[in-house]
N, C-alpha and C positions, 0 to 999 in steps of 0.2 A: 466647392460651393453648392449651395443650395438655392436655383435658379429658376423663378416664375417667369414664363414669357406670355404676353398678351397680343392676341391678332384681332384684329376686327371682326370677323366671320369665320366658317371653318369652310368659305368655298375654297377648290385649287385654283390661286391667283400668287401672283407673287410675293408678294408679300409674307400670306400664309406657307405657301410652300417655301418657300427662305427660312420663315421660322422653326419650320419640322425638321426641313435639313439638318440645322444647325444645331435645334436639342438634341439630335440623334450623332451628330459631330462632337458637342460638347461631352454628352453621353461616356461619349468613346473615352474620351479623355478621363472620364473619373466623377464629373459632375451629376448629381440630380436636378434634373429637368420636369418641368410640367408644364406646358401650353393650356392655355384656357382661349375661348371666343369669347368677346362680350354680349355676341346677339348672332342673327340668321342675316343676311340680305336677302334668302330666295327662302322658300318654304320647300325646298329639295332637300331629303336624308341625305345624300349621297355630298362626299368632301370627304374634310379629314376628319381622322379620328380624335377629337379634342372636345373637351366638355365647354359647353353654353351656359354662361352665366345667369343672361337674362335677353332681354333685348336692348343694348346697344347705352352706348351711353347715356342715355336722358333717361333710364332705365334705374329707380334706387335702390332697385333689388340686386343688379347687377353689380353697382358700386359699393353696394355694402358687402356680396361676395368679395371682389375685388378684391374688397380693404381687409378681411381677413384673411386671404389668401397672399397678399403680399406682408401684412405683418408674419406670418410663419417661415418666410425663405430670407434667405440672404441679402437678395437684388434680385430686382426685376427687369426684363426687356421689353418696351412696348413698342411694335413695330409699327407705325406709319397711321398716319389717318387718325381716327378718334380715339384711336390708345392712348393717345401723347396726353390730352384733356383728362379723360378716365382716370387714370394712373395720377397726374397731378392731384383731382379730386379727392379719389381714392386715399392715396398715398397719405395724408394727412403733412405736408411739409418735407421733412428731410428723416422722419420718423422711419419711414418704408421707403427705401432709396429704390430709384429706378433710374436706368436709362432709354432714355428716347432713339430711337434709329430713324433716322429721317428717308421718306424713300419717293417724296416726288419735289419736281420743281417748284423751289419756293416763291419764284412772283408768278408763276400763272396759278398759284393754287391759294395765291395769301397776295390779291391784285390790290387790295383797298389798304387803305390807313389803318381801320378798323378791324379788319383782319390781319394785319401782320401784329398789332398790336394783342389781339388775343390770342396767335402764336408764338408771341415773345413768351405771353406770362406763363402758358401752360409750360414753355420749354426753360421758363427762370428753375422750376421744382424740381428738374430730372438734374444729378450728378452730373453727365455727361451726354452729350448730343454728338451719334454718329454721323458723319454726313459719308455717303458713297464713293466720294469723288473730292479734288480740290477746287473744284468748279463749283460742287455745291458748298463745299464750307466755304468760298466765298460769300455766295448769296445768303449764306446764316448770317454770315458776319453784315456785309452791306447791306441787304434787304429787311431781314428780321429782326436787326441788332441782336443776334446772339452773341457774349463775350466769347473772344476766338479762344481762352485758357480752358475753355470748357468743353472745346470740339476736337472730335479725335476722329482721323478719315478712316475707315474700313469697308472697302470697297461691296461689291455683289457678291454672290456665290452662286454657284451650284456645284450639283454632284451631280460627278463625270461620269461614270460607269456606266449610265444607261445610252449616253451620248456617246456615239461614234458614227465614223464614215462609211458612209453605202458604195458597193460598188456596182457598177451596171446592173447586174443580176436582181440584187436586192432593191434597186431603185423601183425597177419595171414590176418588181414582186410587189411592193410596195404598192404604188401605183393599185394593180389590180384589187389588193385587199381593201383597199381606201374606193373602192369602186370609180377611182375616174381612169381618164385615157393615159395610153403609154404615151405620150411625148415632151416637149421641153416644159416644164413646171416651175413654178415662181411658186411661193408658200407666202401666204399672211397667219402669223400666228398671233391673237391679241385679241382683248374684247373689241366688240362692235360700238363704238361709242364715237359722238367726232373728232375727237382729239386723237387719235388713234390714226385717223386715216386711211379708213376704208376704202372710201371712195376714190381716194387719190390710188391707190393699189389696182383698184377696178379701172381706171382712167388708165393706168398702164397697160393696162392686159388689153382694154379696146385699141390700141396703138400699136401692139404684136397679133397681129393677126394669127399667126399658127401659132401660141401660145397659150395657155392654160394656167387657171390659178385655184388655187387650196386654200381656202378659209376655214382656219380653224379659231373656234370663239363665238363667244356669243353675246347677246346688248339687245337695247333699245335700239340699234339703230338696222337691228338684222332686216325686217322687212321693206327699208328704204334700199337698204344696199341690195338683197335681191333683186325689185324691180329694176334698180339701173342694173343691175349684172343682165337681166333677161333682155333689157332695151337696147343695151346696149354691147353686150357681149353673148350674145345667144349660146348656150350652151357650153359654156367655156372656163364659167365661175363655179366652182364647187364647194360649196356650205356644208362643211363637215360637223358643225356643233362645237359646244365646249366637249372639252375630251380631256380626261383622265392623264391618257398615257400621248404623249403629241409628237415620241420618238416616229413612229409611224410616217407622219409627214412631213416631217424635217427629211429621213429618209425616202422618200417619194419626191425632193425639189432640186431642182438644179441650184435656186439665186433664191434666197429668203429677202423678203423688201418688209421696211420699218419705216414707214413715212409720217411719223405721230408729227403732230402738229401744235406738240408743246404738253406740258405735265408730269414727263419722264425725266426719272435721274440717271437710269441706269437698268434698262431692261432686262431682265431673265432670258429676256425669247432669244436676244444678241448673241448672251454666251452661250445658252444651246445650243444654237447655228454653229457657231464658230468651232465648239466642240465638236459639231458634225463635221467638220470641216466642210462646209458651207459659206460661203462669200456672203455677204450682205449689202444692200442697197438701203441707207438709211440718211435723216436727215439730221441736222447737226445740233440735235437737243439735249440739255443735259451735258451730260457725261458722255453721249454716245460716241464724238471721236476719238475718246481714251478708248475704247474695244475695237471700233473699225474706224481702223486708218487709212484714208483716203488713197488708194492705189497699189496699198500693201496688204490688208486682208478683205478689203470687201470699197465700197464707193460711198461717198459722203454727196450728197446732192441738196438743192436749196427746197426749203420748207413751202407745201402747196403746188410743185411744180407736178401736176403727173410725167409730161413728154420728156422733162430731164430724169425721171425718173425710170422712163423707158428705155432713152436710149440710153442709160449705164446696163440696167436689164438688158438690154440687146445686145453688148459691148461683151458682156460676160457671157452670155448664151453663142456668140457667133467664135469665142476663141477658148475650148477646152482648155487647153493649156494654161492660160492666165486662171481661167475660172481654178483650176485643181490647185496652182501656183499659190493663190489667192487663200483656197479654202484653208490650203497646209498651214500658211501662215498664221490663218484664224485660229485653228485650232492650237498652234504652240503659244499662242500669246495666248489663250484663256487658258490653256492648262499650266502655266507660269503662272500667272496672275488672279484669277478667278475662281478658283477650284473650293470646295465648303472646308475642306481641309485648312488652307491656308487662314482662310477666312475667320475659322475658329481659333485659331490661334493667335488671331487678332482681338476677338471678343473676349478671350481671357484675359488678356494686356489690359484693354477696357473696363472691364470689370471690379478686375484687381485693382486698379486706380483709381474707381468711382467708390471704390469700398474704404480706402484707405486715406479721403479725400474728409 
């Protein structure tokens, strides 16, 4: 097949990076691939390597790229966000087939009447609508009215190879290059934004006192979450930036925490972790209890809690044993289940179905 994929921007976020995965997976397989962005969200060169349309969809230069670049291929991917609309626009009807991959929560993201209603229509144009999880093709089906003959689940991906487990050595190595201290380490990996839950991660680390946390990511909400880290955690919070390469600090953490407080289907940063074989502390959004099962690979805790959030953190820091027990776990359930391998072997099945539909 001859395969256009569409991302929002070409920053490293997941979505984007899911998509390059997966041309480079499909690749493998035999397929041609090309990734395009339809716009910047930052004015930084640096992301992937994938050509810019224009800027963004309310963009007509953009859309009219689009529209000739998906008449030339087979099927197109639009992954998440304003691709879904784009691609409808673009697409001209059923003339330039696409499918949609749905990749956040659909009623905190589509709360109104009027928005779920403009996400029906853009998702009536696409072939097929992937949802992550059976959790989210519910909410297609119930919240969006999407027709369920139309959804086909295929879960997250990543590629494992760069992800593995640290052992003491490389922990404390870790540590050092990343410039903070050698001791027990909690990792937030995610944008700065509130949904995400920063703060509540920071509200944990004020409540372990000989503890330390790793922030890697970055947002609008980076210079709030500073001050409460300085007020409230002196010295204890380390703001690494958005980063490239974030094997680094998964490798530097004892317990990765994911406290989002609504938005996610199905996080990247989970299966990371879990690849690292890394336990996880997260709350019960989404799709998340399908990757960490409450007791078997990492801790499910209630949304907005920082101190239950602590004390599972504290629960896993005070008994290695569970903690390793935990991480092994994580890690055989993502490499079963989540790996871009399998994953693409699902988006051909897709594909092929939406083509012959």
């Amino acid at each position: 097949m001859n395969i256009l994929q569409v991302v929002t921007d070409p920053d490293r976020r997941g979505a984007q990076v899911f998509a390059h995965d997966l041309g480079g997976a499909l690749g493998a397989r035999g397929h041609q691939v090309v990734t395009v962005a339809l716009g910047r969200k930052t004015v930084a060169e640096a992301g992937l390597d994938v050509e810019v349309l224009g800027h963004g969809v309310r963009d007509l230069r953009a859309l009219r790229a689009l529209r000739g670049r998906m008449g030339a291929v087979d099927i197109t991917i639009a992954h998440g966000a304003s691709t879904g609309p784009a691609c409808a626009l673009a697409g001209g009807g059923r003339r330039r087939p696409f499918v949609y991959r749905q990749i956040s929560d659909s009623r905190f993201w589509a709360p109104t009447r009027v928005r779920r209603l403009r996400v029906r229509l853009a998702l009536s144009r696409a072939r097929r609508v992937v949802a992550l999880s059976e959790f989210n093709r519910r909410e297609l089906v119930d919240w969006i009215g999407v027709p369920p003959e139309r959804i086909r689940v295929v879960p997250n991906g990543v590629s494992p190879a760069p992800f593995t487990p640290a052992d003491d050595a490389t922990r404390s190595a870790a540590r050092t290059a990343l410039g903070i201290g050698d001791g027990p380490t909690v990792a937030f990996v995610g944008a700065l934004v509130p949904e995400k839950g920063g703060d509540l991660a920071i509200g944990c680390i004020v409540a372990l006192p000989e503890v330390q946390l790793a922030v890697a990511g970055d947002g609008p909400e980076r210079a709030r979450l500073e001050a409460l880290a300085t007020d409230r955690a002196p010295g204890r919070v380390h703001f690494l930036g958005s980063r490239s390469d974030v094997v680094p600090v998964y490798r530097a953490a004892d317990v990765v925490v994911f406290p989002t407080r609504g938005g996610d289907a199905m996080p990247a940063t989970i299966i990371e972790a879990g690849l690292c074989g890394l336990p996880v502390v997260a709350t019960a959004i989404g799709a998340i209890p399908e990757i960490v099962i409450d007791g078997s690979t990492g801790a499910v805790v209630a949304t907005d809690h920082a101190h239950e959030l602590a004390s599972a953190v504290q629960a896993l820091l005070d008994d290695p044993a569970a903690r390793r027990r935990l991480g092994a776990a994580a890690r055989e359930r993502c490499l079963a289940r989540y790996t871009i391998d399998a994953v693409a072997s699902g988006y051909e099945a897709v594909l092929e179905d939406a083509l012959s539909s």
